[in-house]
Each structure stands twice: as structure tokens, then as C-alpha cells.
N, C-alpha and C positions, 0 to 999 in steps of 0.2 A: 504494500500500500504506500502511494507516494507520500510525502510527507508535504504538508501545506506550508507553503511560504510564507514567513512571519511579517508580516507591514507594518511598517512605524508609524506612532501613531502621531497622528495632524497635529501641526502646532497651537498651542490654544487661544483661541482668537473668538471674536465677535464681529459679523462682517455686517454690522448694521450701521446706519447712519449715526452719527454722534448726538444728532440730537432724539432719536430715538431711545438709544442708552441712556440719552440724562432723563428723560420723562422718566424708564425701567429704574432708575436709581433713586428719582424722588419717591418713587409711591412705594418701592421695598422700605424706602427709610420711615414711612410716614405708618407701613405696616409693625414697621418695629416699635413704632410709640404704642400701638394699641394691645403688641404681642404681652404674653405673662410669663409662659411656658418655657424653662429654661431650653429644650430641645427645639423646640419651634425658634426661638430668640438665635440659638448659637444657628439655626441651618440662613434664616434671615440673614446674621453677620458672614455667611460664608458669602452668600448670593450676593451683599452687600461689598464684599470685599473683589467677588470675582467683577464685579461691573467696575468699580472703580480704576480695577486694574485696564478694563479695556477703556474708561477715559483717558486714564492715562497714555494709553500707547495711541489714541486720537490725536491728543494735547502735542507728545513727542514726531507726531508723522507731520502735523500742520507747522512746526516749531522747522521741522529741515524744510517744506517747502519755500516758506516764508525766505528761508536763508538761499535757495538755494535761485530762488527768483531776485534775487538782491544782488547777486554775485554776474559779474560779467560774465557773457559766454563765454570759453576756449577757444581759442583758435585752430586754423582747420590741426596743426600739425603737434597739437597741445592735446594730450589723452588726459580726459576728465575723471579726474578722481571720487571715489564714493563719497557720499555725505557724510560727515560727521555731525551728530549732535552739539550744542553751544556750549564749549567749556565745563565739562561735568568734572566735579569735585576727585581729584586723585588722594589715593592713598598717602596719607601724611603719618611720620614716626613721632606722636606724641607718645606723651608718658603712659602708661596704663594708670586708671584711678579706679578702676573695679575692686581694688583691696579695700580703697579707705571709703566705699561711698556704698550706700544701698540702692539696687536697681528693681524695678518692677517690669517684669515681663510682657513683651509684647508679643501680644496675641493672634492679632490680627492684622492678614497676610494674605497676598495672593500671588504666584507666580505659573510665568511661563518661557521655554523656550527653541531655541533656534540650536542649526547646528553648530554654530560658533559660542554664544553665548546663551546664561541664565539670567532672568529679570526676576526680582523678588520687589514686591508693592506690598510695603508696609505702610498701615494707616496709622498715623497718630494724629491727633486733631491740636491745630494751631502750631506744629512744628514751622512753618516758615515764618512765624511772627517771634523766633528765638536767634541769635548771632549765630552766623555760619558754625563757629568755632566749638557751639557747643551741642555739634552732631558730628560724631565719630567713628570712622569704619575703619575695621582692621581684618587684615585678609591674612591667609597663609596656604600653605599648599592646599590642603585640603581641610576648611575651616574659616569661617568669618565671624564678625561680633563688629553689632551697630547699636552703640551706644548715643543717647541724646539725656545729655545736661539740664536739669534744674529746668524743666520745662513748667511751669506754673507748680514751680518749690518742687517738682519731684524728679527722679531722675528712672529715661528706663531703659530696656537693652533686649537683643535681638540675639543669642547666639547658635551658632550650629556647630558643635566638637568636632561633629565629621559629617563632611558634606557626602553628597552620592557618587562622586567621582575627584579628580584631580582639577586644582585651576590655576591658571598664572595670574598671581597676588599682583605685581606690577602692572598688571594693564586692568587690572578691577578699579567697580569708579562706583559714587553713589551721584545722587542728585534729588536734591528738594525741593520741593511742590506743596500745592494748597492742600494742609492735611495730608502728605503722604511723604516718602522716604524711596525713592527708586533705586534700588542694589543692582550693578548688573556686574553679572560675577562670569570671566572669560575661562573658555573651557578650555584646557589643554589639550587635548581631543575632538572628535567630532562625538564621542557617545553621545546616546539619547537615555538622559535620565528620568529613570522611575520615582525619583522623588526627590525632594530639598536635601532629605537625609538621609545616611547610611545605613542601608539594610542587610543584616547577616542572611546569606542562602544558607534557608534552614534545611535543603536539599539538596546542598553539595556534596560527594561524594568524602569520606574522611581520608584523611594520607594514609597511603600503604605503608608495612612494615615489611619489609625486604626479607624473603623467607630465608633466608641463610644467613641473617644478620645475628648478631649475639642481642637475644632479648634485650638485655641490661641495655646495650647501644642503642638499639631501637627504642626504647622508651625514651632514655636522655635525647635522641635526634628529636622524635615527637613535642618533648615539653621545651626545647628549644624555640621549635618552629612554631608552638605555642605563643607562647615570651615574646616572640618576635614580631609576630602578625596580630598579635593578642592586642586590643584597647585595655585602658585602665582599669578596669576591674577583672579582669582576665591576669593580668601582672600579678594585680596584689593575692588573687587567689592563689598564682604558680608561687609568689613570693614564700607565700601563708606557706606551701606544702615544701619550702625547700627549707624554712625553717625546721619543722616538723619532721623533716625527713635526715636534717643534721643530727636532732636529738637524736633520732630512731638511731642513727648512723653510729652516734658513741655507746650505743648499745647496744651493737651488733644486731639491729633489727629489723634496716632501712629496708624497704622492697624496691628501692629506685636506684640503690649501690651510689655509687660516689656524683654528689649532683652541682660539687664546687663548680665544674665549668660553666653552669649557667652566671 
């Protein structure tokens, strides 16, 4: 039996007029004034949040026209370069204040993307009426964290440990808008990801143990590769058992034989 071809799936988009979206955006919001029902309320702020996202990406499409009708033509022998968006905010190496400061979580979020990049549309209400300075993004290979400052006395933050794929922190940028926060996070890859965050395959095959291998070896290979590929709480458990296993060890009792090379 052939096997059916897997098709990726469409970019997520809204292909309606913009002023259609905003009429769908006011009457969701005016349904959330009369909602009660926490589960009714939170599916309202998803719907809420996925429209926004597509004003947004309106706002940004009329934002390059605008620029790109203002720009001189090229000449015949001058190859026209793609649009770029108006100066969006790069990655700047401030201090970290996440130690000394309490942040409240943001919730509410929508993204979508392309093969080159991810957009994340974070709502915060009255973010563009606060100094550039005290909205913060920090990127890393794989991991971001958007922080915003003393926003009406509170401060609140965005982060993702581990993102769903790999990205290049120096070319990631955010940009501020009415009420929202645009992340757009460049992929180092073309993959199409399955979500904002990192999901373990709970149906991945486990590593083999090489049948002529000396058990003892093959265990210590395994909890290496453990250790290694492992996130932090994966560590601290192989930590937890290599202490536990030095005890066992001066008592002649380890089942894991000598585990110092981890």
C-alpha cells in the first residue's frame, strides 16, 4: 500500500479585507464583556488574539506599500531588492533584571509562520504608550524572553526555554504596536514548526544497546547520551542517581559500576 504524501500545512492567515477583521474583532470583544464562563472567556481571548494577529500582519503589509510607493523606481540595470519593514527594534545586550524584579506572565499570544521566519503577537494593552527602552527581547539559539518594564507599576515577561526548532538570535527583531508586541524570530532552517515550543516524541524509537557491548559500557554510553540531550530536569535526575550510585559504589553495591566519567 502506497504510502500518502505528507503536505505542509498553509501558512496561517486571514484572507479577508481588513476592514472586515476589525468589524470580527469588535463584536468578539464586545462578546467578551457579556461572557462569565471561564472556558467560553479563555476560547473568546484565543479568537481575540488570532484576529489581532491578522490586523496586524494588514497594518505591516500597508506599512511596506506605503514605503515602497515613496521610494524611487530602479533603474533598468539596478535589481530591486525585497522590502524590508521600517526599522524594527534589534537585539540589544542589556543587563538581565529578571533576578531582582517580579514579572507576570503573558498570556496572551498568537503566532504564525513562513519558511524563513516565526511571528509571535503578543497583546499587552497600552505597551506603546511606555519608553522604547522598557521593552526587552533576548534571543538565543534556541530560546527567547520578552520582557516589558513597569508598565502601569507592573512589570511582565514572555519566555520560551526551548523553542521548537533552532534560530539565528542576530537577525531576530521585535517591534511595537497599538496594544501588541511583534516577535519575529528567524529560523535557521527552513523546518515547519509544530509549535512555539519544544515537544519531546513521545514515539521515538529509544537508543540501541550494541549487542556485544559490555552491559556496564552500554548503560554509562546511554546515561551519557542522556546528560547530554537531557533539559534540566533530566540532568538533575541523572545528577540525583550518580550521586546515589557513588554511595552504592563505596559499598560495593552500584549497578551502574564506575559513573565518575559523567
Amino acid at each position: 500500500m502506497a504510502a500518502t504524501e505528507q503536505k505542509r500545512p498553509q501558512e496561517t492567515s486571514i484572507s479577508r479585507e481588513p476592514t472586515e477583521a476589525a468589524k470580527d474583532l469588535e463584536e468578539w470583544r464586545r462578546l467578551r464583556s457579556l461572557a462569565n464562563r471561564p472556558n467560553v472567556l479563555k476560547s473568546i481571548d484565543e479568537r481575540i488574539a488570532h484576529l489581532e494577529c491578522s490586523e496586524a500582519d494588514f497594518s505591516e503589509r500597508d506599512e511596506v506599500k506605503r514605503e515602497v510607493t515613496q521610494r524611487a523606481p530602479p533603474s533598468s540595470d539596478e535589481k530591486s531588492a525585497p522590502c524590508n519593514l521600517s526599522q524594527p527594534v534589534k537585539l540589544t545586550n542589556r543587563p538581565s533584571t529578571s533576578t531582582q524584579m517580579h514579572f507576570l506572565p503573558l498570556t496572551s499570544f498568537a503566532w504564525n509562520q513562513t519558511d524563513r521566519a516565526v511571528k509571535i503577537y503578543v497583546r499587552i494593552q497600552g505597551v506603546q504608550d511606555i519608553p522604547e527602552k522598557q521593552v526587552v527581547a533576548k534571543f538565543a539559539r534556541q530560546s527567547m524572553e520578552l520582557e516589558v518594564h513597569d508598565l502601569s507599576g507592573k512589570n511582565y515577561s514572555l519566555v520560551f526555554k526551548r523553542l521548537n526548532n533552532v534560530i539565528v538570535p542576530e537577525t531576530c527583531s521585535y517591534r511595537i504596536k497599538k496594544d501588541m508586541v511583534v516577535v519575529t524570530l528567524q529560523k535557521s532552517g527552513g523546518q515547519w514548526w509544530s509549535d512555539i515550543s519544544f515537544k519531546e516524541n513521545k514515539f521515538a524509537a529509544p537508543p540501541k544497546l550494541e549487542q556485544d557491548a559490555d552491559p556496564s559500557a552500554s548503560i554509562m554510553s546511554l546515561m551519557k547520551n542522556l546528560y547530554e540531550e537531557g533539559d534540566d530536569e533530566m540532568k538533575r535526575t541523572i545528577a540525583k542517581s550518580w550521586m546515589e550510585s557513588q554511595q552504592q559504589r563505596m559499598s560495593g553495591n552500584s549497578p551502574f559500576g564506575d559513573m565518575n566519567e559523567l
